[in-house]
VMD Tcl script that draws the C-alpha trace (Angstrom):
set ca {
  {101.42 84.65 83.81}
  {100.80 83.95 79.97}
  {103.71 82.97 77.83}
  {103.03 85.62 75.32}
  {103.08 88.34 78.42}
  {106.78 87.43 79.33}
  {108.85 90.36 80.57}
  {111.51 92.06 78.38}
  {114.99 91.29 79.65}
  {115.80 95.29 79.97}
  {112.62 95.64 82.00}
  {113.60 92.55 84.46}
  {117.16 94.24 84.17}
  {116.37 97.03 85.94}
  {113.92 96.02 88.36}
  {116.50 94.17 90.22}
  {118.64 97.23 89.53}
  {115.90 99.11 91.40}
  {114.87 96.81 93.77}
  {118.17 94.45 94.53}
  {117.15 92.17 97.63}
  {113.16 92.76 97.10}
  {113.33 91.56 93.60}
  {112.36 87.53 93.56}
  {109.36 89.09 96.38}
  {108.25 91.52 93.95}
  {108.35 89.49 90.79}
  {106.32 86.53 93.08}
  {103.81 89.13 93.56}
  {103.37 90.88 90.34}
  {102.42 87.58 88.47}
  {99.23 87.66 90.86}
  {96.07 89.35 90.87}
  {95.49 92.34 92.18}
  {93.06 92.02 95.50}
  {89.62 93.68 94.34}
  {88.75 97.22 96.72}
  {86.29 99.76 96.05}
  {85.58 103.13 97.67}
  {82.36 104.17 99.54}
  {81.13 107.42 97.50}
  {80.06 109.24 100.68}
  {78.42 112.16 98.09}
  {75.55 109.09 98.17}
  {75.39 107.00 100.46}
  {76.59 106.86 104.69}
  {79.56 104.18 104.90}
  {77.87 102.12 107.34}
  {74.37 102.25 105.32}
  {76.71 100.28 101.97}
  {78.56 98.00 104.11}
  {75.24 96.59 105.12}
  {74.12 96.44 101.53}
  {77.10 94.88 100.51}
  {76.69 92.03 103.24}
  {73.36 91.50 102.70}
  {74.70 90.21 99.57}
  {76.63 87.93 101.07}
  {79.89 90.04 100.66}
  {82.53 90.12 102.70}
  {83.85 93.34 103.35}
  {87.07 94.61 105.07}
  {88.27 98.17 106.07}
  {92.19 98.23 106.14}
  {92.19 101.73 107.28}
  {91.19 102.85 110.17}
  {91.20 106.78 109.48}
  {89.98 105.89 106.05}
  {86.66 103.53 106.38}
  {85.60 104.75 102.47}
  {88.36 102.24 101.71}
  {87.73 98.87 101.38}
  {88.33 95.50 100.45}
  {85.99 92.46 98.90}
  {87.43 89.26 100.16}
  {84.54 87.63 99.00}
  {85.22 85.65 95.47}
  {82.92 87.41 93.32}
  {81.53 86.34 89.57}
  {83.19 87.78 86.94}
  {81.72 91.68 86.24}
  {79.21 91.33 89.34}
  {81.57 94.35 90.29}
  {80.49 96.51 87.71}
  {77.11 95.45 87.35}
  {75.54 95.70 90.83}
  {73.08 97.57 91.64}
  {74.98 99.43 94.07}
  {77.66 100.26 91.54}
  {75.61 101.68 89.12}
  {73.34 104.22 91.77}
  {76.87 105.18 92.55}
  {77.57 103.82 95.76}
  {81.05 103.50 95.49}
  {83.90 103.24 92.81}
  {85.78 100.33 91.89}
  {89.34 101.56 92.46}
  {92.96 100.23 93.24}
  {93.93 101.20 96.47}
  {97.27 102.34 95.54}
  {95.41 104.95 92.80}
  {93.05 106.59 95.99}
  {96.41 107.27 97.67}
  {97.51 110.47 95.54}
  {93.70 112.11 96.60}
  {94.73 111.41 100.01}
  {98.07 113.60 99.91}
  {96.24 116.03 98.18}
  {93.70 116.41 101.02}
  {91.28 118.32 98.90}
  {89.02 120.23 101.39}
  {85.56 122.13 100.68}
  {85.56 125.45 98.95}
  {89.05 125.29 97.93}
  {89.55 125.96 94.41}
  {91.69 122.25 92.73}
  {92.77 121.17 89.42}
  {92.60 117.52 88.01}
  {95.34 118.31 85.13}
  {95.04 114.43 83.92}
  {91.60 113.91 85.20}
  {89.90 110.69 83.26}
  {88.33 108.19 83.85}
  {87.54 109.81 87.04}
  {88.38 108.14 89.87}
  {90.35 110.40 91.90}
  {88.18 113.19 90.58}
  {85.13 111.44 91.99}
  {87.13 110.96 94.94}
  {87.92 114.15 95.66}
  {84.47 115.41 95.06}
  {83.69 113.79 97.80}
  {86.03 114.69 99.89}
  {84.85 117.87 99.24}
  {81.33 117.58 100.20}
  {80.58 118.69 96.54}
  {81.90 122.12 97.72}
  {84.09 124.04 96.24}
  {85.03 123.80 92.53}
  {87.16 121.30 90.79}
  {88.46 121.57 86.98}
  {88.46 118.11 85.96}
  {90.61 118.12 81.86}
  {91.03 115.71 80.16}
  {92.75 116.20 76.05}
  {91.09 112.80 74.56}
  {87.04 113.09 73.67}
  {86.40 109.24 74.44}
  {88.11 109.30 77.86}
  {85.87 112.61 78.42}
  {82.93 110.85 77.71}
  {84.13 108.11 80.51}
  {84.81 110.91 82.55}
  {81.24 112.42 82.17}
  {79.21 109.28 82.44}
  {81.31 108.56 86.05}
  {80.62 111.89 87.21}
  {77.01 111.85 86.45}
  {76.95 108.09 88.56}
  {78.23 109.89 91.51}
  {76.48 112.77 92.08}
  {79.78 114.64 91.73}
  {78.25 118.26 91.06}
  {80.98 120.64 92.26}
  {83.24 119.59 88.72}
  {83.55 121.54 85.65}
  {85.28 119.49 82.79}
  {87.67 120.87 80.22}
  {89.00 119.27 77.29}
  {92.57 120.70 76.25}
  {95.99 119.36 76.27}
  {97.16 119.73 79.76}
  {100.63 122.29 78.73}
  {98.23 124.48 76.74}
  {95.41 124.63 79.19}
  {98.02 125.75 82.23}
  {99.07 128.26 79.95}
  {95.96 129.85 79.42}
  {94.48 129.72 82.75}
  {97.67 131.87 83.67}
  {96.76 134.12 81.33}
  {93.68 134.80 82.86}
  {94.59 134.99 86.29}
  {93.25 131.80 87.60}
  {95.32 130.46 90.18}
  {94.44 126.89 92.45}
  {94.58 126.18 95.79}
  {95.57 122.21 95.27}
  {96.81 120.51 91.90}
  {96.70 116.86 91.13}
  {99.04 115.89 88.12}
  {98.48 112.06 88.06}
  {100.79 111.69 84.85}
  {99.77 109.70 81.98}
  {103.14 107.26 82.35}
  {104.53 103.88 81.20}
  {102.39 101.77 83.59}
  {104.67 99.70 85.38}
  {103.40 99.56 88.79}
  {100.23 97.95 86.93}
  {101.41 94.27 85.46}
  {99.42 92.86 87.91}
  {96.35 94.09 86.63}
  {96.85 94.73 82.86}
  {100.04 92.12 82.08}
  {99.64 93.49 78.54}
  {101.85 96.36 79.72}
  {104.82 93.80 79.47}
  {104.10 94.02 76.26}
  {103.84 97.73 75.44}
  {107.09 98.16 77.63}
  {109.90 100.57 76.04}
  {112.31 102.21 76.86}
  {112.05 104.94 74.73}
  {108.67 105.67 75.52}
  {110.47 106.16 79.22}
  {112.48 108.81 77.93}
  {109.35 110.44 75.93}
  {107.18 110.46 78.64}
  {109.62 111.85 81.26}
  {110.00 114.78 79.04}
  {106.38 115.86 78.70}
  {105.98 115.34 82.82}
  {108.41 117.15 83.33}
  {106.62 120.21 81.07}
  {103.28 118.89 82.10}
  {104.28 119.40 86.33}
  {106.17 122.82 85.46}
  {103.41 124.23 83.90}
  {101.10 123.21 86.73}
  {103.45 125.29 89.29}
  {103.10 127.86 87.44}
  {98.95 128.42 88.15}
  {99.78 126.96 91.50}
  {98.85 130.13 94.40}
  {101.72 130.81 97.20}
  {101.67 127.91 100.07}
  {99.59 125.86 97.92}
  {99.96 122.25 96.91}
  {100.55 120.03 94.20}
  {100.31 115.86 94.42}
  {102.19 114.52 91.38}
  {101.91 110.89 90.73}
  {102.50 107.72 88.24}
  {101.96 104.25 88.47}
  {105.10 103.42 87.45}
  {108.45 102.89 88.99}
  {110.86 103.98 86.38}
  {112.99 106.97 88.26}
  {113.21 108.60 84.87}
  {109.38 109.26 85.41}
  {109.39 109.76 88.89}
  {112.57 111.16 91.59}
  {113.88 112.03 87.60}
  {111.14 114.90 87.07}
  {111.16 116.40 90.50}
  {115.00 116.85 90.22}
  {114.24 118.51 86.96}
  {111.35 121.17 88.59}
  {113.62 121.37 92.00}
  {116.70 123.02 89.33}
  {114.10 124.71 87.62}
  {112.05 126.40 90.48}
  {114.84 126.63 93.00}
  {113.52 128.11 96.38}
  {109.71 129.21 95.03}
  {108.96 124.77 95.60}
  {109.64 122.77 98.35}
  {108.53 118.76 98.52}
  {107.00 117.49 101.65}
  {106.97 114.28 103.01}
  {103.39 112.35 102.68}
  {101.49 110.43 105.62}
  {100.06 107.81 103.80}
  {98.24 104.81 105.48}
  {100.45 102.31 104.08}
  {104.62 101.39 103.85}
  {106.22 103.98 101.70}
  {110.04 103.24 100.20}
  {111.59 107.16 100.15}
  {112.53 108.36 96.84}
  {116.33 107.47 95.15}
  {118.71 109.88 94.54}
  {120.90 107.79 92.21}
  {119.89 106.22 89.32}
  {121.40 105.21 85.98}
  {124.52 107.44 86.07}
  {122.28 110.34 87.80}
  {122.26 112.04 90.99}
  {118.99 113.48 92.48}
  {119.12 116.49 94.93}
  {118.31 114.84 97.93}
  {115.17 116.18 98.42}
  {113.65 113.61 96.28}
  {113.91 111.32 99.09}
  {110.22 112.80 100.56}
  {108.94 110.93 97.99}
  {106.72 108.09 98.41}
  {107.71 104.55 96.51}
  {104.66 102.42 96.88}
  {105.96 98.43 95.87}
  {103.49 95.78 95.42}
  {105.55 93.29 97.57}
  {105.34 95.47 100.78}
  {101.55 96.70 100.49}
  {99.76 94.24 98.32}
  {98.77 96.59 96.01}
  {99.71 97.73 92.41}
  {102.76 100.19 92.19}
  {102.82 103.66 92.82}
  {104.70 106.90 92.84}
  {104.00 109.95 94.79}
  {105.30 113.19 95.68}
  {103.79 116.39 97.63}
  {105.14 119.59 96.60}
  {104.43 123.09 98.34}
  {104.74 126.92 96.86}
  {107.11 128.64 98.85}
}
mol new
graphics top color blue
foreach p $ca { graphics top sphere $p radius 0.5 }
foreach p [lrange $ca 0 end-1] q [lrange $ca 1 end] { graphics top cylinder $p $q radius 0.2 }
display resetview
């Protein structure tokens, strides 16, 4: 890792806080780069039609998963931004994505004609992803509050024939609040949190940088509002997948403590069945207990999945 992307002592203070034992494994780890997997965008193109595409090119393709084949891995060292610029990228084929960011779609389990919400929605990939799920049934409101990331968001959607998606550009609190004044309630919710990044060094090192704790503090506050306000234009027995890609609990077990007080017995979390090693939730943390329900949580660590770092937790309306 560059000299100039050196941790901040409070940052590597609290990792091993966090992690004790699983520290020097996960440190090892996050100073190497990310393997490179994309998804198959089934809204185009069969799965087994692009992995014969992709070895034509002399690719080498893996699928981890077996109940997910969309997902896969290049082993194959590629030039750099052949990624992005071939051919079968740009017609859409499939999405370059991190596994660890497709996981939150797959708690979701967005299915067709159900009516979903992408509260935090650019650059796209998860909407994309559930689009196809979806089999471009159904409806999705993709928001976004930034113009630029909404153009992003756009020109993605567009690429992958995602045609079931109507975007909206609104700060997320505000938008909640008006759909709930008029009546609009949604089967499934995805609030993938804008957060502090940490489960993404490996990627973007530059977040070592940019690390504060303050901005921990800040952010955890407007989750909190952001995932509240989402419950409240959630229907009865529907669900909600909120995630970061961070690991700070503040962020994370911190904010569903907060909506568990808030919403009492209306919420319940559920425990995920995710395709890969998932560390349950803490319930202690800097001074702070966590009602234990935190626990169903999902703690996705780079050192146990080879993958960037992830947070995610299913919640149900009782």
């Amino acid at each position: 890792m560059k000299s100039n992307y050196e941790p901040k002592p409070p940052f590597i203070e609290r990792m091993k806080k966090l992690l004790r034992s699983d520290f020097e494994e996960y440190w090892k780890i996050s100073q190497t780069e990310p393997r490179v997997s994309i998804r198959a965008n089934t809204l185009k193109i069969p799965i087994s039609d692009l992995m014969k595409k992709l070895e034509d090119k002399g690719w080498k393709v893996k699928q981890p998963f077996e109940n997910y084949p969309e997902i896969m891995i290049v082993e194959s060292e590629l030039k750099p931004g052949e990624l992005g610029r071939a051919l079968e990228h740009l017609l859409g084929y499939y999405y370059a994505q991190e596994i660890a960011s497709m996981l939150p779609v797959l708690a979701l389990n967005p299915k067709p004609d159900e009516f979903v919400l992408d509260l935090c929605a650019a650059p796209g990939s998860k909407t994309t992803q559930m689009s196809a799920m979806m089999k471009n049934k159904g409806t999705i409101i993709a928001n976004d509050p930034k113009l630029d990331r909404i153009k992003i968001l756009a020109s993605n959607l567009e690429r992958c024939g995602s045609s079931n998606v109507v975007i909206t550009k609104q700060n997320g609190i505000s938008l909640c609040k008006n759909l709930k004044k008029s009546g609009f309630e949604f089967d499934k919710i995805l609030v993938d949190a804008p957060c502090s990044g940490e489960g993404t060094i490996r990627s973007s090192p530059k977040t070592l940088l940019m690390w504060n704790i303050n901005a921990i503090k800040s952010l955890s506050k407007l989750q909190k509002i952001l995932l509240s306000s989402a419950i409240e234009i959630l229907k009865i027995n529907g669900e909600i997948v909120y995630s970061t890609c961070t690991h700070a609990p503040e962020e994370n077990e911190g904010v569903l403590d907060f909506i568990l007080k808030k919403f009492g017995n209306k919420i319940k979390i559920e425990k995920t069945n995710l395709p890969i090693e998932c560390v349950k939730g803490i319930i202690k943390w800097d001074g702070e207990h966590y009602d234990k329900e935190v626990e169903k949580s999902c703690r996705i660590y780079p050192q146990n999945s080879n993958t960037e770092g992830f947070f995610i937790a299913k919640i149900k309306k009782n």
